[in-house]
C-alpha positions as CSV (number, residue, x, y, z in Angstrom):
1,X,229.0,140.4,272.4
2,X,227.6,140.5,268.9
3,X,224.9,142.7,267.9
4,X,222.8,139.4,266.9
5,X,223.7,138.5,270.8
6,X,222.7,142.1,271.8
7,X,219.0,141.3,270.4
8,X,218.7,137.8,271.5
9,X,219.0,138.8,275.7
10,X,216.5,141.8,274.8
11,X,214.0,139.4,273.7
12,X,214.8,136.3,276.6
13,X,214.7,139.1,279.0
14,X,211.4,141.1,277.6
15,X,209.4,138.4,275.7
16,X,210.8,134.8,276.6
17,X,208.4,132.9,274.5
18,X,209.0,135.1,271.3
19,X,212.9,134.5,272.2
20,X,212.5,130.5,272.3
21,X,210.8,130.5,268.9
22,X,213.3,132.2,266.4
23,X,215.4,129.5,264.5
24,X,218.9,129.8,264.0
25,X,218.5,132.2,261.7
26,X,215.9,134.5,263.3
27,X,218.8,134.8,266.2
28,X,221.2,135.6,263.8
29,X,219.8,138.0,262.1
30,X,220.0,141.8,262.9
31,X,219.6,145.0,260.8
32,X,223.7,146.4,260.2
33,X,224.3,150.2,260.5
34,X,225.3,149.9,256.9
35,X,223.4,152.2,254.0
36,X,219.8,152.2,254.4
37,X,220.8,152.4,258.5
38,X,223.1,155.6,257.8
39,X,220.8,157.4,255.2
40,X,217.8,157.0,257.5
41,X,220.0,159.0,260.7
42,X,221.0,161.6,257.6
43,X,217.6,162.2,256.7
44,X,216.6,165.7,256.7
45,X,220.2,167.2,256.3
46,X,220.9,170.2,253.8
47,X,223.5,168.1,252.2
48,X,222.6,164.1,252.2
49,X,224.9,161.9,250.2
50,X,224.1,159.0,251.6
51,X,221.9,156.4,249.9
52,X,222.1,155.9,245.6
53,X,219.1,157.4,244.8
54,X,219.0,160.0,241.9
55,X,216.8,163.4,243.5
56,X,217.3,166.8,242.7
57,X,219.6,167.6,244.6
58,X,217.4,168.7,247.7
59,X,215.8,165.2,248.3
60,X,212.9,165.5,245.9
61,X,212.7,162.7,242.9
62,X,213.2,163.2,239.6
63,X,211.2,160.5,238.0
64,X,210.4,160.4,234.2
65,X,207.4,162.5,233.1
66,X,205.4,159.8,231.4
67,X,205.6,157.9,234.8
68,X,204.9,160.7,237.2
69,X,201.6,161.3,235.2
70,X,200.1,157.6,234.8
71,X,200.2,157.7,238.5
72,X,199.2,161.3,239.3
73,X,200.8,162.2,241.9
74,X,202.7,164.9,243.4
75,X,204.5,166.8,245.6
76,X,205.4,164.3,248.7
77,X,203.1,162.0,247.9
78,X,205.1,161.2,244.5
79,X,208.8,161.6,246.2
80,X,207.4,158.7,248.3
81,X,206.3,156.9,245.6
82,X,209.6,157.2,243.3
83,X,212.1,157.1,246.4
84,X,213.1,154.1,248.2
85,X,210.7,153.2,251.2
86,X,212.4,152.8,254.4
87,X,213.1,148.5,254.7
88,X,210.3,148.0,257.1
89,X,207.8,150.3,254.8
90,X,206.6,154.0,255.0
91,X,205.7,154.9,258.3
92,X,202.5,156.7,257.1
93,X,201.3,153.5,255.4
94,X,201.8,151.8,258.5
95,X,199.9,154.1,260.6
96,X,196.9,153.7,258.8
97,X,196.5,150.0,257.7
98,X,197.0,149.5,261.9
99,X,194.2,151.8,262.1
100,X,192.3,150.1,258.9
101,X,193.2,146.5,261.0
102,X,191.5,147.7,264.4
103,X,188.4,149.6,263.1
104,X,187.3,148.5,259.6
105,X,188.3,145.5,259.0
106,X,186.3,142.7,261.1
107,X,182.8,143.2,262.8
108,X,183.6,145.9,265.1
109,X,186.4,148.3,266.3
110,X,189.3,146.2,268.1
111,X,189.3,147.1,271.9
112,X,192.2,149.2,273.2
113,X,193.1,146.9,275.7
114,X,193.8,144.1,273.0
115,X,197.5,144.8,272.1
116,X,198.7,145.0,268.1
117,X,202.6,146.0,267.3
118,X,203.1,148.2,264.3
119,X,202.3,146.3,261.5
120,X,205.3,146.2,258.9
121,X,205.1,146.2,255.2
122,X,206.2,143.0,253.1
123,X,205.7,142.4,249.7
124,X,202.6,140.8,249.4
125,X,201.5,138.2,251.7
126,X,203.3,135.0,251.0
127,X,206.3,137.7,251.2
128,X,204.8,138.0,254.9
129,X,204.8,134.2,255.4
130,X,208.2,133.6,254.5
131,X,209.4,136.0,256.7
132,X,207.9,133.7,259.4
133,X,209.2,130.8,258.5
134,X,212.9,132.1,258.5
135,X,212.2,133.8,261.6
136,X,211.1,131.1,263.5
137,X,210.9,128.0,261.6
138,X,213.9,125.7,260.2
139,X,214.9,122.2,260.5
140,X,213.1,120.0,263.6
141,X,210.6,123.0,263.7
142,X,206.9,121.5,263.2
143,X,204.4,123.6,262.0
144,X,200.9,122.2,262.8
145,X,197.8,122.8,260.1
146,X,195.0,121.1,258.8
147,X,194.4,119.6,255.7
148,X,193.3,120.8,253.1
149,X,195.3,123.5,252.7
150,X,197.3,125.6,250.6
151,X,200.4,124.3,248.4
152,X,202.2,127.2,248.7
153,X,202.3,126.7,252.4
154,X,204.6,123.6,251.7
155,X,206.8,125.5,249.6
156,X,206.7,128.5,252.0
157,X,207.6,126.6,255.2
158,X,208.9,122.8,254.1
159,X,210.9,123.5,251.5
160,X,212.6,126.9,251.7
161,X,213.4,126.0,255.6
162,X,213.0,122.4,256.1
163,X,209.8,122.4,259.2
164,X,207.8,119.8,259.2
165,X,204.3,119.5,258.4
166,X,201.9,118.0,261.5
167,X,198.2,117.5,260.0
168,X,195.4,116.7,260.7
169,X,192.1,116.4,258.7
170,X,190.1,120.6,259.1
171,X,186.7,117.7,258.9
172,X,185.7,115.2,260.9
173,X,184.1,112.1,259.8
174,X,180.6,114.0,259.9
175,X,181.8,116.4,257.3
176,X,181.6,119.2,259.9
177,X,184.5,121.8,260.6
178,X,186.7,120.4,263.8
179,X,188.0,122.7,266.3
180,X,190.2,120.2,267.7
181,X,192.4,119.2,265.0
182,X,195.2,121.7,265.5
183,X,195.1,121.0,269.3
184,X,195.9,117.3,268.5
185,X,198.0,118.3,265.9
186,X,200.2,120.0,268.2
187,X,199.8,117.3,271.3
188,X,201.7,115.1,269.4
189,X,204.7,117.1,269.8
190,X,207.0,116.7,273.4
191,X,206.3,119.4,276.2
192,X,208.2,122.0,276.4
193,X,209.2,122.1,272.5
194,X,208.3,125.4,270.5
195,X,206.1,125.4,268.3
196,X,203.9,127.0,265.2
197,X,200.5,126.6,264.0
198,X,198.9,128.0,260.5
199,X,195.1,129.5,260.9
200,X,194.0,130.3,257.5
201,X,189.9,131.8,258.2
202,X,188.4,131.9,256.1
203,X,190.4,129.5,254.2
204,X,191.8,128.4,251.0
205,X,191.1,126.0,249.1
206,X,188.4,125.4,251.6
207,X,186.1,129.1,251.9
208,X,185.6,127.9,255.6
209,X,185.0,130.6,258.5
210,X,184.6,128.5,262.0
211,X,181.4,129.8,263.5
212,X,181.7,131.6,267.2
213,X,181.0,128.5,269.2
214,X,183.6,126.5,267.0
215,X,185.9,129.3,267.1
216,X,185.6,129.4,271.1
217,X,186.9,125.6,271.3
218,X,189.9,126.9,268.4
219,X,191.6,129.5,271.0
220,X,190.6,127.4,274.2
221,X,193.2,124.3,272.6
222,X,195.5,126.8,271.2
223,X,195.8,128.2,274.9
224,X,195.8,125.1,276.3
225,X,198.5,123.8,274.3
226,X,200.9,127.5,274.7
227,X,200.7,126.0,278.3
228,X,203.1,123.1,277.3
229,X,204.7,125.2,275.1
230,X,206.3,128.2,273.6
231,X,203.9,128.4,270.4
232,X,203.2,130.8,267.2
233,X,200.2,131.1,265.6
234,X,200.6,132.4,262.3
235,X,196.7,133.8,261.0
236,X,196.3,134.0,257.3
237,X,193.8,136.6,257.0
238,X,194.7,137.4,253.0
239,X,190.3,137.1,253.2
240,X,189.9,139.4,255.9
241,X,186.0,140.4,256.4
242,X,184.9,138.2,253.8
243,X,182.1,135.8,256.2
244,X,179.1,135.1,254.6
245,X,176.8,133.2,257.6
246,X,175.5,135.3,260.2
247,X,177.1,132.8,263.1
248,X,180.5,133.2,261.5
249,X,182.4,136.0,262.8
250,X,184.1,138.6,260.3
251,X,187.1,139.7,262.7
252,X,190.4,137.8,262.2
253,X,191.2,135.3,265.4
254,X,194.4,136.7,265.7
255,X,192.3,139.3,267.8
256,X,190.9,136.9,270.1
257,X,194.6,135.2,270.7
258,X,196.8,138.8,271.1
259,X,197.8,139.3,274.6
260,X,196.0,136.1,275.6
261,X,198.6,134.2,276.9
262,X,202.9,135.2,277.6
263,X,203.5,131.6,275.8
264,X,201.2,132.2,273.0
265,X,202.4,134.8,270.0
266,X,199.9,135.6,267.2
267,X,200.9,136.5,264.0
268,X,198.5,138.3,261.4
269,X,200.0,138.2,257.7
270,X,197.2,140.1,255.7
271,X,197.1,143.4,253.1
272,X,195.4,144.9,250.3
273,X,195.3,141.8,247.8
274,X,192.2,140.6,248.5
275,X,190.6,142.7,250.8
276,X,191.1,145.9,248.5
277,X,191.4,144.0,245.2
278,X,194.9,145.1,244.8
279,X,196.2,142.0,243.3
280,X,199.1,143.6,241.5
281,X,200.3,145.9,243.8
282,X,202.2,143.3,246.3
283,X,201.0,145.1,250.1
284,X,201.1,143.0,252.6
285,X,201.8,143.6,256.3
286,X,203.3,141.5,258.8
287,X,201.7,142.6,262.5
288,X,202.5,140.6,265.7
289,X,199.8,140.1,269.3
290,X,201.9,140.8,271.8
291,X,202.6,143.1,274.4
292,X,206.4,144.5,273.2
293,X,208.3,146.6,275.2
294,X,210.0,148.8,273.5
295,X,213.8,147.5,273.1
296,X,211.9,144.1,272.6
297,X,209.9,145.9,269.5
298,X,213.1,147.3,268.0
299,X,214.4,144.0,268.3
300,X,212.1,141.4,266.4
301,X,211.9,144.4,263.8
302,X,215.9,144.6,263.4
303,X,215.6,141.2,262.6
304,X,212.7,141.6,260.1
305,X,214.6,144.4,258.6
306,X,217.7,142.6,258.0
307,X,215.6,139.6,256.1
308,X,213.9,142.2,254.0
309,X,216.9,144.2,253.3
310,X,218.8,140.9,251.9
311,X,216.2,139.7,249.9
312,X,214.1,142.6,248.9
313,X,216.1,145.4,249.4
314,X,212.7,147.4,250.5
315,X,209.0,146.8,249.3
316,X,208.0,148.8,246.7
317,X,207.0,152.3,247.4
318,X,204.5,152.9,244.8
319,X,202.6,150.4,245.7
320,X,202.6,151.6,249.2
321,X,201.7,155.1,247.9
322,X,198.4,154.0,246.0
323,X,197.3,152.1,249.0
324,X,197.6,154.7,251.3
325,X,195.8,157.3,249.0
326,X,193.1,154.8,249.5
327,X,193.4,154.6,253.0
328,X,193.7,158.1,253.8
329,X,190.7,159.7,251.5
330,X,187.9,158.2,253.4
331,X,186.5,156.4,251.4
332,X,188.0,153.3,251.8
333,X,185.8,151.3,253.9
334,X,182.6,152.0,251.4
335,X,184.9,150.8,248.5
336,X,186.0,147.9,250.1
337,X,182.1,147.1,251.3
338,X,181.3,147.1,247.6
339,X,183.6,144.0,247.2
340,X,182.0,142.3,250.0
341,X,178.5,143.2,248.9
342,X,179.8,141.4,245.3
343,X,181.4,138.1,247.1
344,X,178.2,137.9,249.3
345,X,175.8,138.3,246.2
346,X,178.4,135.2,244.2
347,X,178.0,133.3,247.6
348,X,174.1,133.4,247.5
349,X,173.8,133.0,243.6
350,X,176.7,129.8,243.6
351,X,175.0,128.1,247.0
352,X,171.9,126.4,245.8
353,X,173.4,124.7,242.6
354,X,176.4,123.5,245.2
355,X,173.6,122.2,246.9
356,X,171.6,120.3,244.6
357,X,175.1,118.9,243.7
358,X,174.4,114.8,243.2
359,X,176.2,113.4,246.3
360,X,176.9,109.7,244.2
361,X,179.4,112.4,241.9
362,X,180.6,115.4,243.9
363,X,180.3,116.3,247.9
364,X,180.4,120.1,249.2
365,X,182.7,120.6,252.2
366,X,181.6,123.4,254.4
367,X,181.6,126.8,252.9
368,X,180.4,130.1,254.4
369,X,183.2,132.5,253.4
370,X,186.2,133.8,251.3
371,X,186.7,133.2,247.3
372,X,186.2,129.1,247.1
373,X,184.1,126.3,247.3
374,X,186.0,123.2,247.7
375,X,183.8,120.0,246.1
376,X,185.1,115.9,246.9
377,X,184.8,113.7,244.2
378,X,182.6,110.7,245.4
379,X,184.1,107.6,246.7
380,X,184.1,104.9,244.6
381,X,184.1,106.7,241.1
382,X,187.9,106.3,241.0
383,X,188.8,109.6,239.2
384,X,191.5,111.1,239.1
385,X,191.2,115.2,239.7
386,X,193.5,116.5,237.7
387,X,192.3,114.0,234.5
388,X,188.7,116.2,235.6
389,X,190.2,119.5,235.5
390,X,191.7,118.9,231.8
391,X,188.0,117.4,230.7
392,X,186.6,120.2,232.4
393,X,188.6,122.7,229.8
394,X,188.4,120.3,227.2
395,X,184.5,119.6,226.8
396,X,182.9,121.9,228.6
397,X,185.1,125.8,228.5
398,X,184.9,125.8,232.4
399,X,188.3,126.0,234.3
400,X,188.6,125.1,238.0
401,X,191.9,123.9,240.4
402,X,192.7,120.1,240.8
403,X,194.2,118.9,244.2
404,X,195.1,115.8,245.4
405,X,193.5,113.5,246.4
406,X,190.2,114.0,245.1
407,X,189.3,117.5,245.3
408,X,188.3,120.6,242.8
409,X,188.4,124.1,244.1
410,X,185.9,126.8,242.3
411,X,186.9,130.2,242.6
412,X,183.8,132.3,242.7
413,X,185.2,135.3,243.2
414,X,186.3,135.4,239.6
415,X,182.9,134.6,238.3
416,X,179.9,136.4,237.7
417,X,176.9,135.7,239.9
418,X,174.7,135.1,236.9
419,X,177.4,132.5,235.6
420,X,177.7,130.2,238.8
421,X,174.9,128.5,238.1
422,X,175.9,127.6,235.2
423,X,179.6,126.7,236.2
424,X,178.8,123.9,238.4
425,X,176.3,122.2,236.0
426,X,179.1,122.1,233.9
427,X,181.9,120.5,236.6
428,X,178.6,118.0,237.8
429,X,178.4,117.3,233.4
430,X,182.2,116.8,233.0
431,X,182.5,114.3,236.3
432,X,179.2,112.7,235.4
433,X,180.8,111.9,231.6
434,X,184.0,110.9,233.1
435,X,182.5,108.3,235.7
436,X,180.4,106.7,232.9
437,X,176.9,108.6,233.9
C-alpha cells in the first residue's frame, strides 16, 4: 500500500466526510521523508548536515548585517527569521494566532467545547484558498457561492482546478441579504454528492456581515444540506472583527459550524493582512472545525505539507517572525482595536453621503462591515461600469473598482474619513455626466 493509500483509510476510518471530499489530488498527495522530512528528525543534533541552509556551523544563521539590523532582531528570534520555517510554519506562530483566533478575534472568547485544529501557516490568504481547492476541489466538484463575489475566487477555484461555480444572487428582490441562497445553491446538486460552499463575512466586494437572526437561517441550511451530503464550507474571514452594526456579529461563522455536524467540515482561511494591516507580509493560516483524531490530524496536514512543499517550498519565515513579535508582546489586541476604531469611524463618516445617494443614478446594497461599499448603477441608464471607472479618473481624480454587470466597489478603508464625503459626490458627479444629468 502506498503511503498516499496509508492516509486515505486514516481519514475514511477517522473522519469519513473529510475523506469523501479530497479530489484526486488531495488523495494523492502525501508529505515524502525526503529533506525537509529528514532535517526536521535531525534537528537538535551536535552535527546536522541535513538541509542546504548556510548557519554557523552550530545551527545559528549567518545573515548579512545590513539585514539582521533593518529587522532588529536577535538571538532565536532572528535564526527563525533567516532559517527556513518548518513547511507547515513555525510552531510558535501557530500556537499563538490559535490563541489570537479563539480569544481576540470575534466578540468573545471561543468556548472550549467548540473544536479548532492547529491552524497552519500559508502564504497569505488566497495562498490558503488554493490549498483548498487542490485539496478538495477539481473537475465535477461544485463549489456553491453567491453573487457578487470576488474574481479571484474564479481564478482560485474554476480555473486552476476546473470546479464549477453554483450561484445564486447574496440579495433578494427586496434588496435585503438572503440566507437561503447557498442552501438552494447547493439543493440543486444530487444527494449524496460532496460538496463545497464559499462564506465570505463580511464580504468583498459587498462589506456585508449577515445579522444574528440571518446568520441563524445561514448554518440551519448549511446543516440541513451536510445531511444530504458530505460538504466543506470554506469561511473567508481575510475581515475578521471588522462588523460595524450592533445586530451583526463580529465572530467568524466558521465558529458556529465547527463540530456541528460529522458531514459538515468548516474551513477558516484568515491572517494578518487585513486584520493586523500586514499587507506585505503574506500570513495567512489555514485552520479546519473538526474534531481530528490524531493520525487523522497528521494526515490532512501531510497532505497540506506536500502541496506547500511543491509549490512554496515553505512560507516565509520573516514574515512569520514579525507577526509573532506582535502576537506575543501584548499588545496586539489594543493595536489591532485601533484599526477597527479607524474602519468604524470611515463607516460612520462614508454612510450618510451613500445614503443620500440619488436612487434614479446609483443604489447601495447592504453594507454594515469590512473595507467596501458596493453601489448598482440604476436600471435604465445603460452604462457601462468600467466606461464609469475610466471617467471617474478621467474628470474627476477619484479611483474606484468596476465589475460586471453594473457595479462600482469603493474601498473605504483606503480613504480618509474627512475625504468620503467627498468621494462619493464625485462617483454620483461622474455617473450623473455620463447618463446625460
Amino acid at each position: 500500500m502506498s503511503a498516499a493509500e496509508d492516509l486515505n483509510r486514516v481519514l475514511e476510518a477517522t473522519s469519513p466526510a473529510l475523506a469523501g471530499l479530497l479530489s484526486p489530488l488531495g488523495r494523492a498527495a502525501y508529505f515524502p521523508q525526503d529533506i525537509p522530512f529528514q532535517a526536521a528528525e535531525a534537528r537538535g543534533t551536535r552535527y546536522n548536515g541535513t538541509i542546504g541552509v548556510f548557519t554557523d556551523g552550530a545551527g545559528h544563521a549567518v545573515p548579512l548585517p545590513s539585514m539582521a539590523d533593518a529587522l532588529d532582531l536577535s538571538g532565536d528570534e532572528r535564526d527563525r527569521a533567516f532559517l527556513y520555517s518548518p513547511v507547515l510554519g513555525v510552531p510558535a506562530v501557530r500556537e499563538a494566532w490559535r490563541r489570537w483566533q479563539r480569544t481576540e478575534q470575534g466578540d468573545s472568547p471561543v468556548p472550549d467545547e467548540v473544536p479548532s485544529s492547529l491552524p497552519v501557516v500559508t502564504c497569505g490568504l488566497s495562498h490558503g484558498l488554493s490549498l483548498v481547492a487542490d485539496l478538495f476541489g477539481g473537475p465535477g466538484r461544485k463549489l456553491a457561492l453567491t453573487t457578487p463575489f470576488w474574481g479571484n475566487y474564479r481564478q482560485v477555484f474554476s480555473l486552476r482546478t476546473g470546479v464549477e461555480l453554483v450561484i445564486e444572487p447574496a440579495y433578494g428582490t427586496d434588496r435585503r441579504f438572503d440566507p437561503k441562497a447557498l442552501r438552494r445553491a447547493l439543493g440543486a446538486l444530487p444527494e449524496g454528492e460532496p460538496a463545497l460552499a464559499l462564506a465570505n463575512f463580511p464580504s468583498n466586494p459587498g462589506g456585508y456581515a449577515p445579522t444574528a437572526i440571518e446568520r441563524a437561517r445561514l448554518v440551519e441550511g448549511l446543516v440541513a444540506e451536510a445531511e444530504r451530503r458530505p460538504l466543506a464550507v470554506i469561511c473567508d474571514d481575510a475581515y475578521g472583527g471588522l462588523a460595524y452594526a450592533e445586530d451583526a456579529p463580529n465572530s467568524s461563522i466558521f465558529w458556529d459550524l465547527a463540530g456541528l455536524h460529522p458531514n459538515l467540515v468548516p474551513i477558516k482561511i484568515d491572517g494578518a493582512t487585513k486584520e493586523f494591516g500586514f499587507f506585505g507580509g503574506r500570513v495567512g493560516f489555514l485552520t479546519f472545525g473538526a474534531d481530528l483524531e490524531d493520525e487523522a490530524r497528521q494526515a490532512i496536514e501531510s497532505k497540506i505539507a506536500s502541496l506547500v512543499r511543491s509549490t512554496l517550498g515553505s512560507p516565509v519565515a520573516t514574515s512569520q517572525m514579525v507577526l509573532l513579535r506582535s502576537l506575543a508582546g501584548g499588545q496586539a489586541l489594543a493595536e489591532v482595536s485601533e484599526i477597527r476604531r479607524i474602519a468604524r469611524e470611515r463607516y460612520g463618516a462614508v454612510r450618510p453621503a451613500l445614503e443620500a445617494l440619488d436612487p434614479g443614478l446609483l443604489r447601495l446594497l447592504p453594507f454594515n462591515a469590512g473595507f467596501f461599499v458596493l453601489m448598482e448603477l440604476a436600471d435604465g441608464l445603460g452604462l457601462d461600469p468600467h466606461d464609469v471607472r475610466r471617467h471617474l479618473i478621467e474628470k474627476h481624480d477619484t479611483g474606484v473598482v468596476s465589475s460586471s454587470p453594473n457595479y462600482l466597489r469603493l474601498a473605504i478603508c483606503s480613504v480618509a474619513a474627512e475625504d468620503l464625503p467627498e468621494t462619493v459626490r464625485r462617483i454620483e458627479q461622474g455617473v450623473r455626466e455620463l447618463a446625460g444629468g
